[in-house]
PQR file with spaces between the fields and no chain letter, atoms N, CA, C, O and H, PARSE charges and radii, in Angstrom:
ATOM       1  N    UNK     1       0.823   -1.193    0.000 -0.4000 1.5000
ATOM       2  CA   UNK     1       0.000    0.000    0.000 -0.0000 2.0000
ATOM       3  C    UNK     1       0.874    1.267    0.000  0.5500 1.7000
ATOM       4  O    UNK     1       0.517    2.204   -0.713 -0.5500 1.4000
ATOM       5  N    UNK     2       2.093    1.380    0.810 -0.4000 1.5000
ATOM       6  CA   UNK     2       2.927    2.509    0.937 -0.0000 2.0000
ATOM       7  C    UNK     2       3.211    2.817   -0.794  0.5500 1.7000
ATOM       8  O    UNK     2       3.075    3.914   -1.337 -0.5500 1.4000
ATOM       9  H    UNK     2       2.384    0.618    1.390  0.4000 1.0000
ATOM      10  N    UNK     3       3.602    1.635   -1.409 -0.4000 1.5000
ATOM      11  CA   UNK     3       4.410    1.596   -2.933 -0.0000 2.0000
ATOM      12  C    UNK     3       3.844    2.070   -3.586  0.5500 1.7000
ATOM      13  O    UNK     3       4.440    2.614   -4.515 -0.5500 1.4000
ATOM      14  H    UNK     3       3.712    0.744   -0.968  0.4000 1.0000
ATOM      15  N    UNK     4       2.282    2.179   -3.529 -0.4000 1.5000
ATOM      16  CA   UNK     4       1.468    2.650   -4.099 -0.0000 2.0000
ATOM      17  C    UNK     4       1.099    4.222   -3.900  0.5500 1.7000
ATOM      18  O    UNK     4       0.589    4.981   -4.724 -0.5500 1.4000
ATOM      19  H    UNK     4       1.798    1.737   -2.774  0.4000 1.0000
ATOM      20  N    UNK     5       1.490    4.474   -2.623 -0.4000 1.5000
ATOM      21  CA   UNK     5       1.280    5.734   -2.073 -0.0000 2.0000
ATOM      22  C    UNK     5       2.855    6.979   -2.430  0.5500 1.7000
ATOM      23  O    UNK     5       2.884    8.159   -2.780 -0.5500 1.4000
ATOM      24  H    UNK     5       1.904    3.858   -1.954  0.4000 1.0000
ATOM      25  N    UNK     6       3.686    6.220   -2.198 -0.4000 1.5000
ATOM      26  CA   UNK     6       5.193    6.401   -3.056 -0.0000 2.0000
ATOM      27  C    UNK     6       4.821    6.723   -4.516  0.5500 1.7000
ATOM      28  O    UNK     6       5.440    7.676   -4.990 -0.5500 1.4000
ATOM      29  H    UNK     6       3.662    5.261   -1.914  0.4000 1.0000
ATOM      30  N    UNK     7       4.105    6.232   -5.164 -0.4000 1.5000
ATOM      31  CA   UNK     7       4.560    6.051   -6.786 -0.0000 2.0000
ATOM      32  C    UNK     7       3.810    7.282   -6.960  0.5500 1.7000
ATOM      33  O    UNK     7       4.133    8.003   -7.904 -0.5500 1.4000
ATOM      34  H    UNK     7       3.602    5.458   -4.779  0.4000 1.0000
ATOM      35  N    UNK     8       2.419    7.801   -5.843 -0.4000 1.5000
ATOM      36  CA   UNK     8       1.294    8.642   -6.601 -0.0000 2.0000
ATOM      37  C    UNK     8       1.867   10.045   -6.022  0.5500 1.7000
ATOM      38  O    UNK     8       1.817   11.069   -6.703 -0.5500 1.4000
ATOM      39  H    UNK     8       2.157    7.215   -5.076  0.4000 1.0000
ATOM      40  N    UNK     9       2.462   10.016   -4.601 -0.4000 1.5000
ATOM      41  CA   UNK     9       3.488   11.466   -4.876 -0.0000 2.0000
ATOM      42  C    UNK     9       4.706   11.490   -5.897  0.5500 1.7000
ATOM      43  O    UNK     9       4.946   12.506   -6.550 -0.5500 1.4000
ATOM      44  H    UNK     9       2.502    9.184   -4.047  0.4000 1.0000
ATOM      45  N    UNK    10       5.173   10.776   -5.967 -0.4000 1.5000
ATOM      46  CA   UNK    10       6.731   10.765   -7.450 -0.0000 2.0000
ATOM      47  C    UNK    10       5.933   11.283   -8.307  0.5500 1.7000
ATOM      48  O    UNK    10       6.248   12.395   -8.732 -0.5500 1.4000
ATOM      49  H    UNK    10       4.978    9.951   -5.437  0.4000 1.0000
ATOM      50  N    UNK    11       4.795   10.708   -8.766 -0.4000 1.5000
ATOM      51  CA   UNK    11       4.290   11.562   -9.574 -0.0000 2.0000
ATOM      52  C    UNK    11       3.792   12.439   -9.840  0.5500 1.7000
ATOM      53  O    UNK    11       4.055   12.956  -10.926 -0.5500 1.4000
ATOM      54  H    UNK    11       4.539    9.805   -8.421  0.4000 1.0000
ATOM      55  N    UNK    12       2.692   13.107   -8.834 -0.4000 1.5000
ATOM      56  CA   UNK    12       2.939   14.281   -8.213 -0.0000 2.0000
ATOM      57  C    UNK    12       4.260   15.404   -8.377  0.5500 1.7000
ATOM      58  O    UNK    12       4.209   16.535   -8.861 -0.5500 1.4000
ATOM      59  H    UNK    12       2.479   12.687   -7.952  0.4000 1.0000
ATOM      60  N    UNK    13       5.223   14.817   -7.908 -0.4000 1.5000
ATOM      61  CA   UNK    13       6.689   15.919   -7.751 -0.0000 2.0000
ATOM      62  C    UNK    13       6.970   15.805   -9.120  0.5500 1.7000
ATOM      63  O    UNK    13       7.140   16.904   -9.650 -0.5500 1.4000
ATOM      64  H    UNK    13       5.264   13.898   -7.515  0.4000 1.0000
ATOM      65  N    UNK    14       7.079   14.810   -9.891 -0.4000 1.5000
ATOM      66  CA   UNK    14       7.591   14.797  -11.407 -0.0000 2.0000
ATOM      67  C    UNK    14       6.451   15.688  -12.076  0.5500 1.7000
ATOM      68  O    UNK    14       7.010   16.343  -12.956 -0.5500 1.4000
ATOM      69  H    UNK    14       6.941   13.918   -9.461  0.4000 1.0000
ATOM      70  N    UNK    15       5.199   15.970  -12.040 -0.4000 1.5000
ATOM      71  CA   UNK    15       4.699   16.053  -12.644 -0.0000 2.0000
ATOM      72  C    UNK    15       4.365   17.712  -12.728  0.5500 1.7000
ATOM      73  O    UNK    15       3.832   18.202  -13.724 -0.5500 1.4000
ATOM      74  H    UNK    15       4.745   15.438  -11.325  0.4000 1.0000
ATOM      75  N    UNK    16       4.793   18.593  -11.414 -0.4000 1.5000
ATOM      76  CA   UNK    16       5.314   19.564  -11.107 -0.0000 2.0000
ATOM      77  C    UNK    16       5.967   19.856  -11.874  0.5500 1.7000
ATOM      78  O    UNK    16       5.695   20.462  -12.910 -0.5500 1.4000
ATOM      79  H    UNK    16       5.226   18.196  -10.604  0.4000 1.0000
ATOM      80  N    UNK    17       7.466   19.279  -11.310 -0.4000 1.5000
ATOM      81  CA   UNK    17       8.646   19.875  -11.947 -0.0000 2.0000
ATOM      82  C    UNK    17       8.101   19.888  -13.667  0.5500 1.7000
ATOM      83  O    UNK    17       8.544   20.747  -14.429 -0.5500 1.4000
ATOM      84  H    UNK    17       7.687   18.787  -10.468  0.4000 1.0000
ATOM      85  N    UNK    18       7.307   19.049  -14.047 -0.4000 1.5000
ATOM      86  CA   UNK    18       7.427   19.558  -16.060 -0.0000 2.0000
ATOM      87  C    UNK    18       7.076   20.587  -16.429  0.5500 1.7000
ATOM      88  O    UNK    18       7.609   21.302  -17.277 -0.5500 1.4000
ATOM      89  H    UNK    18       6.948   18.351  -13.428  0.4000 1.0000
ATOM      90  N    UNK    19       5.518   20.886  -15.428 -0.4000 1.5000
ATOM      91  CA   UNK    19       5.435   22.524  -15.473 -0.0000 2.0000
ATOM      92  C    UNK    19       6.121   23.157  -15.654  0.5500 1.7000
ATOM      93  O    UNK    19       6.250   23.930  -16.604 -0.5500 1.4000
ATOM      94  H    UNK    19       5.085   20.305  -14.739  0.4000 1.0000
ATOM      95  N    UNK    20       6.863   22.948  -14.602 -0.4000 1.5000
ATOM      96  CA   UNK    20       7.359   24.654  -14.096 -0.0000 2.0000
ATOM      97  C    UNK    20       8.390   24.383  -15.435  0.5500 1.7000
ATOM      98  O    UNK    20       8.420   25.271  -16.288 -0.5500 1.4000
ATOM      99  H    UNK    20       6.759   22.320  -13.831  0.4000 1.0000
ATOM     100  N    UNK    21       9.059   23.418  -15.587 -0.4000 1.5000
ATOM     101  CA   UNK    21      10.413   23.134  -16.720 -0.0000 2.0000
ATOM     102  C    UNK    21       9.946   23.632  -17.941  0.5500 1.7000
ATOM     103  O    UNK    21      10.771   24.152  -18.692 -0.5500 1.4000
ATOM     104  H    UNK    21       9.035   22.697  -14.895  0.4000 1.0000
ATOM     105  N    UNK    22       8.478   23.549  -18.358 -0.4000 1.5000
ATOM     106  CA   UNK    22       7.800   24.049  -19.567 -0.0000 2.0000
ATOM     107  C    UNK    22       7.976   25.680  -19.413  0.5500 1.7000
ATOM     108  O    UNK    22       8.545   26.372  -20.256 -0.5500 1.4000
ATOM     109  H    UNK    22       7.808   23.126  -17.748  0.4000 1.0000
ATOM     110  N    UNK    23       7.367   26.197  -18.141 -0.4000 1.5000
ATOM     111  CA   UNK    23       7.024   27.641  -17.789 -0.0000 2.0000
ATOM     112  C    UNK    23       8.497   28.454  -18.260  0.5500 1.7000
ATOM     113  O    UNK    23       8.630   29.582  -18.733 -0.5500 1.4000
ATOM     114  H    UNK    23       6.905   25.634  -17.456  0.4000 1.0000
ATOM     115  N    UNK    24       9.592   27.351  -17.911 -0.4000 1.5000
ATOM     116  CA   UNK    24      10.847   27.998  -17.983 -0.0000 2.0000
ATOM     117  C    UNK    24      11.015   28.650  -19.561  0.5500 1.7000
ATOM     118  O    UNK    24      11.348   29.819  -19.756 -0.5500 1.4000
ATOM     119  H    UNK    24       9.484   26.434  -17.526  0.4000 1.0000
ATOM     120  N    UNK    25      10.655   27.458  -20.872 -0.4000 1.5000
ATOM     121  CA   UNK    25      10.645   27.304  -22.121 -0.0000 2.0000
ATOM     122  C    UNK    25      10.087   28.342  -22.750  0.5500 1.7000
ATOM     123  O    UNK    25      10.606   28.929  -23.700 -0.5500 1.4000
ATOM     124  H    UNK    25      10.384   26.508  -20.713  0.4000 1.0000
ATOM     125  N    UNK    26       8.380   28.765  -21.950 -0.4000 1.5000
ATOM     126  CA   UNK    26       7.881   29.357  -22.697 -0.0000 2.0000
ATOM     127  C    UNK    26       7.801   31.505  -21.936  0.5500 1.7000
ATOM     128  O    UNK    26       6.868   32.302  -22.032 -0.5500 1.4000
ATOM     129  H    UNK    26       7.959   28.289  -21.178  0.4000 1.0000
ATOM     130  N    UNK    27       8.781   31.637  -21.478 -0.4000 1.5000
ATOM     131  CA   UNK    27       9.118   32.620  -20.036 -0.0000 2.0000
ATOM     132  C    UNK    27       9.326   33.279  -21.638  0.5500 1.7000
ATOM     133  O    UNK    27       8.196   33.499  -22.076 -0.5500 1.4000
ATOM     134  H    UNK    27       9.539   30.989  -21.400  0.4000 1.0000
ATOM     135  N    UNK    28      10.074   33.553  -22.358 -0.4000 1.5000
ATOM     136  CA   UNK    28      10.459   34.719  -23.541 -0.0000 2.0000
ATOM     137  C    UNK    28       9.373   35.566  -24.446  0.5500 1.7000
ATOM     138  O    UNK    28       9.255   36.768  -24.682 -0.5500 1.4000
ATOM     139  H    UNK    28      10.991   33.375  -22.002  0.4000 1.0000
ATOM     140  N    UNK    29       8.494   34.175  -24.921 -0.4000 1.5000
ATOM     141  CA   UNK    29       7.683   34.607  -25.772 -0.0000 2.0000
ATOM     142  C    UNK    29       6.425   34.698  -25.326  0.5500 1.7000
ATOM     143  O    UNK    29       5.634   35.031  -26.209 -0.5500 1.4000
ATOM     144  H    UNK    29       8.589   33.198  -24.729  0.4000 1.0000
ATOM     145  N    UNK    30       5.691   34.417  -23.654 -0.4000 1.5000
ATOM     146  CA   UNK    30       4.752   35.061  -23.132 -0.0000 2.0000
ATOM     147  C    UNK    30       5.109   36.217  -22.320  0.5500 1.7000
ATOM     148  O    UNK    30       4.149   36.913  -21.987 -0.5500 1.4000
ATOM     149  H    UNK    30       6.333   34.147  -22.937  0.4000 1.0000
ATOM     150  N    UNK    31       6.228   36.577  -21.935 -0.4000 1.5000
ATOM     151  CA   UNK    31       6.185   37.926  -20.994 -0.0000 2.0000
ATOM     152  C    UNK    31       6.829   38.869  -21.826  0.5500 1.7000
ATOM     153  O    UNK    31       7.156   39.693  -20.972 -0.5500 1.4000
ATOM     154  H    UNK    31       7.007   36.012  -22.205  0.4000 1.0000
ATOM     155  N    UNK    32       7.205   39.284  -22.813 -0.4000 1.5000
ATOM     156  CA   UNK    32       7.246   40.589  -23.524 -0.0000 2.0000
ATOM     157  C    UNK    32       7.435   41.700  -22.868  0.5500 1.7000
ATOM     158  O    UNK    32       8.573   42.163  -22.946 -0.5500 1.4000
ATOM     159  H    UNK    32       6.940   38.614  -23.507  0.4000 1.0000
ATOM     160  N    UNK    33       6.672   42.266  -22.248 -0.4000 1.5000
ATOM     161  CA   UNK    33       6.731   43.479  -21.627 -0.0000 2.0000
ATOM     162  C    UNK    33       7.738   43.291  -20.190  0.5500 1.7000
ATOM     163  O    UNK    33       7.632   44.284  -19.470 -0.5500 1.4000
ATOM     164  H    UNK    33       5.748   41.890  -22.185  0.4000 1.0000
ATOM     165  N    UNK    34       8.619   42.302  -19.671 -0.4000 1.5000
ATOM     166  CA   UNK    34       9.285   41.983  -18.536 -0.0000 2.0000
ATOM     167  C    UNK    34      10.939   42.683  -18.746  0.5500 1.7000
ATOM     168  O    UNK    34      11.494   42.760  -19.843 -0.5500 1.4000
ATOM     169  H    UNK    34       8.705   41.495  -20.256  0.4000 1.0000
ATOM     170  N    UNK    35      11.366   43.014  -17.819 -0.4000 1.5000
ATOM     171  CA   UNK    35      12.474   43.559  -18.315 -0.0000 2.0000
ATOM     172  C    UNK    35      13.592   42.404  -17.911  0.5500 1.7000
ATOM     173  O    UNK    35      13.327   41.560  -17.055 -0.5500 1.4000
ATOM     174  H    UNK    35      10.915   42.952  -16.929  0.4000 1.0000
ATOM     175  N    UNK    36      14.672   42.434  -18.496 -0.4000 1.5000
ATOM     176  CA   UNK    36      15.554   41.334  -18.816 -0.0000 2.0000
ATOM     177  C    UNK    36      15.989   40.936  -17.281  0.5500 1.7000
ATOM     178  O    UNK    36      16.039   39.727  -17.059 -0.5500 1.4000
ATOM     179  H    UNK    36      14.888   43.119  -19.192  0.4000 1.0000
ATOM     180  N    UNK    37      16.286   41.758  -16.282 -0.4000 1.5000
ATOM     181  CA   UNK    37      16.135   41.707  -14.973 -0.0000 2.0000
ATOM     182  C    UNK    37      14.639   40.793  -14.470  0.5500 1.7000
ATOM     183  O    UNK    37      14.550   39.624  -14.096 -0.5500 1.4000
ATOM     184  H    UNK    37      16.245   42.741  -16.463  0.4000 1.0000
ATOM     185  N    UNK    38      13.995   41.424  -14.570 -0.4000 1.5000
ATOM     186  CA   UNK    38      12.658   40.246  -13.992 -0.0000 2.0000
ATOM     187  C    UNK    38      12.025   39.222  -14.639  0.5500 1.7000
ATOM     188  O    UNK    38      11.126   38.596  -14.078 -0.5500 1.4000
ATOM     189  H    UNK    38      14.067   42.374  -14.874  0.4000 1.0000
ATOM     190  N    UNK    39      12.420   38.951  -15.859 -0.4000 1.5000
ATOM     191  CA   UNK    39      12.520   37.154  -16.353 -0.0000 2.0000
ATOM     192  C    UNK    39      13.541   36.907  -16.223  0.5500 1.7000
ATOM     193  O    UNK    39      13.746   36.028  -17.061 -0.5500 1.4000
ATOM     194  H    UNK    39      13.150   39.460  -16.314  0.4000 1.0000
ATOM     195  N    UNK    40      14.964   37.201  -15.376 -0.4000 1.5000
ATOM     196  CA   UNK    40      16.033   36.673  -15.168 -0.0000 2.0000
ATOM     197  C    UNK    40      15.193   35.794  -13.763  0.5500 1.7000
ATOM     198  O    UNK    40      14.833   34.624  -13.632 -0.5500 1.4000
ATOM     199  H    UNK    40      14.797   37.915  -14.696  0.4000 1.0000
ATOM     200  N    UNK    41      15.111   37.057  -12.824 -0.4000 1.5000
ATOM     201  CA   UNK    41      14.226   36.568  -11.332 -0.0000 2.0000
ATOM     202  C    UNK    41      13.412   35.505  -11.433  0.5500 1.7000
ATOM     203  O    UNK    41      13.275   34.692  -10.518 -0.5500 1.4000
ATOM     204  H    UNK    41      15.403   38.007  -12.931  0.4000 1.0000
ATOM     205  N    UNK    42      12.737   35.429  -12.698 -0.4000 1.5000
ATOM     206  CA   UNK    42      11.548   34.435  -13.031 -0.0000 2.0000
ATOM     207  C    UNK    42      12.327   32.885  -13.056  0.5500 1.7000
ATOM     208  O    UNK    42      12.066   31.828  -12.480 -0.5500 1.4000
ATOM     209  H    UNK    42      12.849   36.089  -13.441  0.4000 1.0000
ATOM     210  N    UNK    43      13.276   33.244  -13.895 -0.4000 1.5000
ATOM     211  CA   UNK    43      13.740   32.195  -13.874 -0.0000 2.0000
ATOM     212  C    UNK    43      14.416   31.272  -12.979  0.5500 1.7000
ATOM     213  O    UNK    43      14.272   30.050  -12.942 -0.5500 1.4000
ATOM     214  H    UNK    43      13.488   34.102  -14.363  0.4000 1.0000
ATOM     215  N    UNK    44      15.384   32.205  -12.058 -0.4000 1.5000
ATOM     216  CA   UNK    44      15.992   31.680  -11.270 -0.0000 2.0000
ATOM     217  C    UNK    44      14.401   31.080  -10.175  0.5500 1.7000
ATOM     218  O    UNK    44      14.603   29.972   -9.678 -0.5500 1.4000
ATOM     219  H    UNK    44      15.501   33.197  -12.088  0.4000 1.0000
ATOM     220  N    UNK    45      13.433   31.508   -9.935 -0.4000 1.5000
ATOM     221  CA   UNK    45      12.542   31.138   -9.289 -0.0000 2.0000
ATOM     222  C    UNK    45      11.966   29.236   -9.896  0.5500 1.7000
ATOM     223  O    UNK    45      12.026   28.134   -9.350 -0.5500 1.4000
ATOM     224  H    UNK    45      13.269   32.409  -10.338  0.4000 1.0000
ATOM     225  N    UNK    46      11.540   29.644  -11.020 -0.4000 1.5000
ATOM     226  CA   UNK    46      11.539   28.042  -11.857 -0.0000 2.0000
ATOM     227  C    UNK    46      12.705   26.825  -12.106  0.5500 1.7000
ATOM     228  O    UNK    46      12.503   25.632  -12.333 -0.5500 1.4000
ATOM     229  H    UNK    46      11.491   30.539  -11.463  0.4000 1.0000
ATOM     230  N    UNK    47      13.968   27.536  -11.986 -0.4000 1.5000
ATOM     231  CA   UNK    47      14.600   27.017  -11.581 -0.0000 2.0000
ATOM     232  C    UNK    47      14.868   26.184  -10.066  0.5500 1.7000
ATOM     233  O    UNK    47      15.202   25.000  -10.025 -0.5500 1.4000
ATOM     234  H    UNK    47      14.132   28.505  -11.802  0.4000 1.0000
ATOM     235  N    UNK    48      14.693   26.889   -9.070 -0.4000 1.5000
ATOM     236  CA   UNK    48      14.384   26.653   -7.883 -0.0000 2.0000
ATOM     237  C    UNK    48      13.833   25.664   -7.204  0.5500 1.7000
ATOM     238  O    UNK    48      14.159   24.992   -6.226 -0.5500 1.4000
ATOM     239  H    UNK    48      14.422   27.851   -9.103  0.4000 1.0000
ATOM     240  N    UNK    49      12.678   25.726   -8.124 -0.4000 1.5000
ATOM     241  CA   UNK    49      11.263   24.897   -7.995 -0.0000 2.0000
ATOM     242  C    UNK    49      11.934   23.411   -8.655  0.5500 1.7000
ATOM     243  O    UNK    49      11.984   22.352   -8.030 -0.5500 1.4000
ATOM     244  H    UNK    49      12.413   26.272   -8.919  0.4000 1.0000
ATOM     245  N    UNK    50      12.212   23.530   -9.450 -0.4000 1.5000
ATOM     246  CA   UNK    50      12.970   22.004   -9.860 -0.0000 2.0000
ATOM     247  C    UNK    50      13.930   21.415   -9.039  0.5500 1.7000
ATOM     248  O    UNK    50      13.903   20.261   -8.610 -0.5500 1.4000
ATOM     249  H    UNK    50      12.171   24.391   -9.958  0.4000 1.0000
ATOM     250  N    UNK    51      15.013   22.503   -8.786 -0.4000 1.5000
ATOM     251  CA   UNK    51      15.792   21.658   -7.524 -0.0000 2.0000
ATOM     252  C    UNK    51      15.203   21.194   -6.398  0.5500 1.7000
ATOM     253  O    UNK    51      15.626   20.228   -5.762 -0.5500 1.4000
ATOM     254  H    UNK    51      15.034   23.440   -9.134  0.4000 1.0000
ATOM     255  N    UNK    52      13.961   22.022   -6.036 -0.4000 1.5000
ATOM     256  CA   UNK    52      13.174   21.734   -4.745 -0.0000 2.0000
ATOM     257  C    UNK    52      13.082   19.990   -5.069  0.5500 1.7000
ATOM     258  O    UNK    52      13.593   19.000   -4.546 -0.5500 1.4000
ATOM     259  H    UNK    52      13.617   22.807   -6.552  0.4000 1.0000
ATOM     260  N    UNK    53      11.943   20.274   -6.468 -0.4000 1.5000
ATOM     261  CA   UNK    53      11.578   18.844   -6.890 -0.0000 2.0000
ATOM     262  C    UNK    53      12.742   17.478   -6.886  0.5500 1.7000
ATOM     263  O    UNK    53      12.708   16.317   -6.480 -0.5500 1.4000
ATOM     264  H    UNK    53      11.528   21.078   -6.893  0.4000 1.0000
ATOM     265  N    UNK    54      13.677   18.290   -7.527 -0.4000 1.5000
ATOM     266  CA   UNK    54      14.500   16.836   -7.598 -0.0000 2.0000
ATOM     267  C    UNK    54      15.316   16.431   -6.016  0.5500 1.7000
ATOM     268  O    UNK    54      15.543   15.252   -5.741 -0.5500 1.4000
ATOM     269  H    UNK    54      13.705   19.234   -7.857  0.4000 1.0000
ATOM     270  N    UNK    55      15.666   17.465   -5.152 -0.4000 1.5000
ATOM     271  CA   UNK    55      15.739   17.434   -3.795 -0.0000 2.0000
ATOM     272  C    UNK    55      14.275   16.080   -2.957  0.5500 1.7000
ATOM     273  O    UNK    55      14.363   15.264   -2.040 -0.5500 1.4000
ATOM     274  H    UNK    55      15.482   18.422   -5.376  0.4000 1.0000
ATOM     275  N    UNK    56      13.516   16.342   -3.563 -0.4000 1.5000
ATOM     276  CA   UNK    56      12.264   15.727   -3.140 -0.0000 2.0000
ATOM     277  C    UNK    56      12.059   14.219   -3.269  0.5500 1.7000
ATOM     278  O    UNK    56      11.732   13.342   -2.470 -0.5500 1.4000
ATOM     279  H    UNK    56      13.444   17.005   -4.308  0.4000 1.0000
ATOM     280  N    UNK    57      12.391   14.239   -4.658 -0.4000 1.5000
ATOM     281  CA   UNK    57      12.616   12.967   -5.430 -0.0000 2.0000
ATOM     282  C    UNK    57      13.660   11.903   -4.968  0.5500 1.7000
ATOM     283  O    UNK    57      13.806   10.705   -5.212 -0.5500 1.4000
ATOM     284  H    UNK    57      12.656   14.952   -5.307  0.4000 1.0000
ATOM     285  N    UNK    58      14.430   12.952   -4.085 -0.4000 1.5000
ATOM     286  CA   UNK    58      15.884   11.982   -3.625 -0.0000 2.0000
ATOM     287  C    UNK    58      15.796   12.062   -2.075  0.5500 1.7000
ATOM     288  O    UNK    58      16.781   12.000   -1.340 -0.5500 1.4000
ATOM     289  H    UNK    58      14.311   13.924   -3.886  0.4000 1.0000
ATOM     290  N    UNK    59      14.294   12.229   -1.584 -0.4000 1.5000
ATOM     291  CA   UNK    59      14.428   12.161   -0.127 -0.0000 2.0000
ATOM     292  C    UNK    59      13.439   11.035    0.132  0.5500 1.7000
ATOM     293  O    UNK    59      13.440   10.213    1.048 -0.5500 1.4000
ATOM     294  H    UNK    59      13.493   12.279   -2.181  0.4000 1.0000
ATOM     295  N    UNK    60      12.430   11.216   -1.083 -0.4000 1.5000
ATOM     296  CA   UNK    60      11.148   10.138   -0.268 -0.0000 2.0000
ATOM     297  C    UNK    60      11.340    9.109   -0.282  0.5500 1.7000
ATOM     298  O    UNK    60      10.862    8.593    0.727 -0.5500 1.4000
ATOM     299  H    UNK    60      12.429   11.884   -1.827  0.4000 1.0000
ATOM     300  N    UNK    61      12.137    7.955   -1.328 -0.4000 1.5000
ATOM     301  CA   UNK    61      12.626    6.618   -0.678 -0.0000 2.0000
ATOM     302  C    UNK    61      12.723    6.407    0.491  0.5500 1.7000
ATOM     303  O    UNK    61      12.086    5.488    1.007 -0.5500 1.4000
ATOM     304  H    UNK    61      12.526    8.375   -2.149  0.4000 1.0000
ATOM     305  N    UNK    62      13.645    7.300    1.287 -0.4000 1.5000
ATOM     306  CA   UNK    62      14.585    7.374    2.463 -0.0000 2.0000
ATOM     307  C    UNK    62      13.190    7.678    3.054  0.5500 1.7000
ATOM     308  O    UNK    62      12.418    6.724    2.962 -0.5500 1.4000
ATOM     309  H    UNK    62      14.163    8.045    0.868  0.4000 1.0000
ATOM     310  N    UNK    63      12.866    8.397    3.434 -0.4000 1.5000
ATOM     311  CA   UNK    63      11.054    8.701    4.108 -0.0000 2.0000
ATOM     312  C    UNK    63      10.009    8.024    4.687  0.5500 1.7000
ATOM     313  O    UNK    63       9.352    8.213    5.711 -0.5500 1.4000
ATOM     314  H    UNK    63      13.493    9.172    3.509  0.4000 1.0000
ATOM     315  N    UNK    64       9.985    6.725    3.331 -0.4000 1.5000
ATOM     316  CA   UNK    64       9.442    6.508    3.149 -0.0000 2.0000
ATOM     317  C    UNK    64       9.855    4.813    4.153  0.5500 1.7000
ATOM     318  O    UNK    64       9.231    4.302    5.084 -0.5500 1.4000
ATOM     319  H    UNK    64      10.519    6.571    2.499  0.4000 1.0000
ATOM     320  N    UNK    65      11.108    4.362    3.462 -0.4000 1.5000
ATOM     321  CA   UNK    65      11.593    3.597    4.484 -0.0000 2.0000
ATOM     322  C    UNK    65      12.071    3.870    6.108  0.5500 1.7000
ATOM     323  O    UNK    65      12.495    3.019    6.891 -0.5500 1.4000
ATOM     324  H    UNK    65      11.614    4.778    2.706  0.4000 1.0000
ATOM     325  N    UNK    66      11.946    4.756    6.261 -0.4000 1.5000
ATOM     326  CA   UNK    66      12.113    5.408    7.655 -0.0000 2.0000
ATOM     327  C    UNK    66      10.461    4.975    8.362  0.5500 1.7000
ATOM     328  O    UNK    66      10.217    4.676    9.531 -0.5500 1.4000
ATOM     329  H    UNK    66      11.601    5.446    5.625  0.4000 1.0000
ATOM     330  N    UNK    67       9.691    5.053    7.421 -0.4000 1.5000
ATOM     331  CA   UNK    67       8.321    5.246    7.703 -0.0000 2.0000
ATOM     332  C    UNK    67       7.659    3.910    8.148  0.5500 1.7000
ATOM     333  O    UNK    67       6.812    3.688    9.013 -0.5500 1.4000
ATOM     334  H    UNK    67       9.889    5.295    6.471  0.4000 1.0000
ATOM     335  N    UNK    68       8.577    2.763    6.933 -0.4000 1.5000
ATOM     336  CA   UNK    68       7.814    1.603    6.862 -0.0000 2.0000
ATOM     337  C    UNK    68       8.478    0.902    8.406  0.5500 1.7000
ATOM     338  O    UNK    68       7.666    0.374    9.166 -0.5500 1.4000
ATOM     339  H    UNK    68       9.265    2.943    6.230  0.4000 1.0000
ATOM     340  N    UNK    69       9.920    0.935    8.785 -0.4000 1.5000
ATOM     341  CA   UNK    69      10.704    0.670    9.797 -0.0000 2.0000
ATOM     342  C    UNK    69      10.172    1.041   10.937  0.5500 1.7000
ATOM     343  O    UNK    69      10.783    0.862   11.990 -0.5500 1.4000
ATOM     344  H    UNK    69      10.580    1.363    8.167  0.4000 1.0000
């Protein structure tokens, strides 16, 4: 039941991070009016958000077996 509960946050966090990884892609040609300074900020923010994610991704095994123990 946990494995199951494991697989549906991973996907969850993966499924995040594509967002935001898309948001990163499409940051040029929807904000126009942003000055090169605040889609820099933008980015480093979406950026962020992915390390959070992959930080995440490399804790819940461990979590998770902490949990089942």
């Amino acid at each position: 039941m946990l494995h199951i509960l494991l697989s549906i946050i991973t996907m969850g966090v993966v499924w995040y991070a594509w967002i935001t990884f898309k948001k990163i892609g499409r940051l040029r040609a929807e904000d126009l009016e942003l000055t090169e300074q605040e889609r820099q900020q933008r980015q480093v923010s979406y950026v962020m958000r992915i390390v959070v994610c992959l930080v995440i991704l490399a804790l819940l095994p461990f979590l998770f077996t902490f949990l089942i123990k």
